[in-house]
N, C-alpha and C positions, 0 to 999 in steps of 0.2 A: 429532396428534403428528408432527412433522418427525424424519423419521430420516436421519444425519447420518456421512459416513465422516472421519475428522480425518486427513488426509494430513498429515504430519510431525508423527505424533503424540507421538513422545518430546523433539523440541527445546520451547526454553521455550515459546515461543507455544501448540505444541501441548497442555504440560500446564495451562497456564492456562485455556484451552478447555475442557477436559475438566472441570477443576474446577468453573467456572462452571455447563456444560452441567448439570450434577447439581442445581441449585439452579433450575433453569428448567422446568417441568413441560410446556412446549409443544417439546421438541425433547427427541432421544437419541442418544449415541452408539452407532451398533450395530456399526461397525468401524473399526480405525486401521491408516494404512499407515506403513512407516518403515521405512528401510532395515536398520536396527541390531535389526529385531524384536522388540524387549524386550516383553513380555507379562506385565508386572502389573494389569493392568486387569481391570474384569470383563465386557469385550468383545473378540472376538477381535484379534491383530494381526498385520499381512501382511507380509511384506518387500517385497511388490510389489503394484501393484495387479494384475496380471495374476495373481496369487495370489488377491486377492481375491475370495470365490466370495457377498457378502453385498450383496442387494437394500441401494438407499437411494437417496432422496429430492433430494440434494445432495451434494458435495464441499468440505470447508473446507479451501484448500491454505495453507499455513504452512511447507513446506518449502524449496527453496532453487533458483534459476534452474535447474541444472543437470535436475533434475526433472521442470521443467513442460511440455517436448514429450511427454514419456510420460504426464503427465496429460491433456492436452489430449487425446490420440491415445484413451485409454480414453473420455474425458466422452462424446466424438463418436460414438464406437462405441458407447456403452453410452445415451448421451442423457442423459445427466445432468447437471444444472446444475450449476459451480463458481464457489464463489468465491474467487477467484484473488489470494492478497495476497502474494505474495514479489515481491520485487523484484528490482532487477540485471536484469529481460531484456534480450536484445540487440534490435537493429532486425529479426533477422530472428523472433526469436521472438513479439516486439509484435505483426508481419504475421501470424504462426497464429493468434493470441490472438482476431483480427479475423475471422481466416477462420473460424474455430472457430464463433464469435457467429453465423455465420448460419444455424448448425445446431441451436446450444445455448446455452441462457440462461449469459452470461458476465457475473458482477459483480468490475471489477477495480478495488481500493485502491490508490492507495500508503500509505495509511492511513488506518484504520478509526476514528480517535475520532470524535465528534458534534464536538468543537473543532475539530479541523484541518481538518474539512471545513465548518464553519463561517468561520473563518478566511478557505477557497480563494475564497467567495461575499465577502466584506468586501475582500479584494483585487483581485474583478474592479471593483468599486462606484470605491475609492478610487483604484487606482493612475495613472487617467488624470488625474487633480487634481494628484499630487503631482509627476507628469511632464511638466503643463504649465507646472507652477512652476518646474521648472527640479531638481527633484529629483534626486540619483544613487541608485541601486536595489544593494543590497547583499542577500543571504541567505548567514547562518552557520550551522551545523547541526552536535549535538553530539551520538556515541552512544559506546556504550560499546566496550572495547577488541576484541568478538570480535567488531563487525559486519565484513561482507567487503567489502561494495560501498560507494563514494563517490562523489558527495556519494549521499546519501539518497534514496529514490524521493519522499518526502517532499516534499525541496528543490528536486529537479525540478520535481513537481506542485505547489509555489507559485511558482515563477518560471514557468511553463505556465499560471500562470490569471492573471500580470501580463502578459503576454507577448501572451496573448489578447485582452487589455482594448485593447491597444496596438499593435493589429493585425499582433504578429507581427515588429516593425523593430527589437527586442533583442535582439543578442547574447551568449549562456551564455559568459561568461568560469572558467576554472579556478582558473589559475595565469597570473599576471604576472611571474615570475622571471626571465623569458628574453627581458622589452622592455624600452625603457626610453622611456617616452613619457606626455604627460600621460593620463589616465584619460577615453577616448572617451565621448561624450555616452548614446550608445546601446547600452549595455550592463548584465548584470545579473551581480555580480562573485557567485557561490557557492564559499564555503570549506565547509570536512568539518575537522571535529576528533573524533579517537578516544582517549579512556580509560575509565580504572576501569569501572565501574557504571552509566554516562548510560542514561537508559534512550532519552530524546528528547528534546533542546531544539532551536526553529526560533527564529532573531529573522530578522524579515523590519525591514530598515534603510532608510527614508529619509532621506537624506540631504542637505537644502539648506544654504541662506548661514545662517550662525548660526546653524541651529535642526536637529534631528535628530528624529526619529516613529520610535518599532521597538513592530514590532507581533509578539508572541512568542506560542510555545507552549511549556508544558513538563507532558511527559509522568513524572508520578511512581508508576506502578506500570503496569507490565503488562496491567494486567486493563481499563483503557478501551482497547485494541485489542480484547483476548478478547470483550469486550462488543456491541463494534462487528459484529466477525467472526458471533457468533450472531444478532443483529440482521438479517445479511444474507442469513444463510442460511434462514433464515425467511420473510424477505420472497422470496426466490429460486428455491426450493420453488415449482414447478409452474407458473413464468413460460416467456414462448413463448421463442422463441429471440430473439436479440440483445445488445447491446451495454449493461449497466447497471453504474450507478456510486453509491457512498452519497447523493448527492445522491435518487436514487429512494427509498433506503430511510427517509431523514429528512423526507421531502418530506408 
């Protein structure tokens, strides 16, 4: 039995976690951190993890950049493996993330489904094909109106495994508003669109002469993250220390 702390245990991610975890007989939640404390569970819950006084196995973080140097700083100290899926870090937090890994088993998402990490592997395969054709490389990416961070760690981590294929010679374009020039060969244009309810759509767009290839994802419930997340925490559970990513856990 993997025993399991849910850091941001009261945002969505966290309750969908939680919910699952109860249907899974090889994993348990024995404690939840979360700023706002709220304690209806039938596991204790911390405002801090420096509050937190409950042995476990692993770490599932689901809470929000702003968080993750103070989790990092516990994992290392206490040796505890996390999987680490919030997104927005900055460059310098990516660099702890790294230093961390050499202490402590670190599995970092920017998304946990079997799809989109399926997806990252069929875009390192194709994207040289489509770019020796003379292709242009587009990612649009859709969520709903209270994410914080754009584009998506998502959108990133598919223009990062096009990017890789293609040794790196493509530039992350944003926003175009402020040139006025034709559309540079060697570039990978990412828009962010925020409303309602989205929960996650990626279309990854090729775009040649006459003809067009979008290869998409679209995320309709919550719980193939949740799924993904306990997936890796299982797998992560009492691995050495370093640097892993779902590609280990699917593998």
């Amino acid at each position: 039995m993997t025993k399991m702390i849910m850091h941001g245990c009261n945002g969505r991610m966290g309750h969908v976690i939680i919910d699952l975890v109860k249907e899974d007989p090889e994993i348990e939640v024995v404690a939840g951190v979360d700023a706002f404390g709220e304690n209806s569970y039938d596991f204790p819950v911390f405002k801090s993890l420096a509050e937190c006084n409950v042995d476990a196995d692993v770490i599932v973080d689901f809470s929000n950049a702003s968080a993750v140097d103070g989790l990092l700083d516990h994992c290392v100290a206490k040796g505890i493996p996390v999987v680490l899926c919030s997104t927005g870090l900055s460059d310098a937090q990516l660099s702890k993330v790294k230093e961390a890994s050499s202490k402590i088993a670190v599995l970092k998402s920017a998304n946990m489904s079997v799809g989109v990490n399926a997806l990252l592997k069929v875009l390192k395969e194709v994207s040289p094909l489509f770019a020796a054709a003379g292709f242009d490389i587009e990612i649009v990416e859709k969520h709903h109106n209270q994410k914080l961070d754009a584009p998506s760690g998502t959108a990133i981590a598919l223009a990062d495994s096009i990017n890789e294929s293609l040794n790196n010679e493509y530039e992350y374009v944003y926003d175009r508003s402020t040139r006025r020039e034709k559309r540079p060969v060697k570039e990978i244009g990412i828009s962010a669109v925020r409303g309602g309810t989205i929960v996650g759509d990626h279309d990854v767009i090729f775009a040649g002469h006459d003809e067009v290839v979008t290869l998409s994802h679209r995320a309709y419930s919550r719980a193939i993250f949740g799924k993904g997340a306990i997936e890796a925490a299982k797998y992560l559970a009492g691995k050495t220390a370093g640097m892993y990513d779902m590609s280990d856990v699917l593998a």
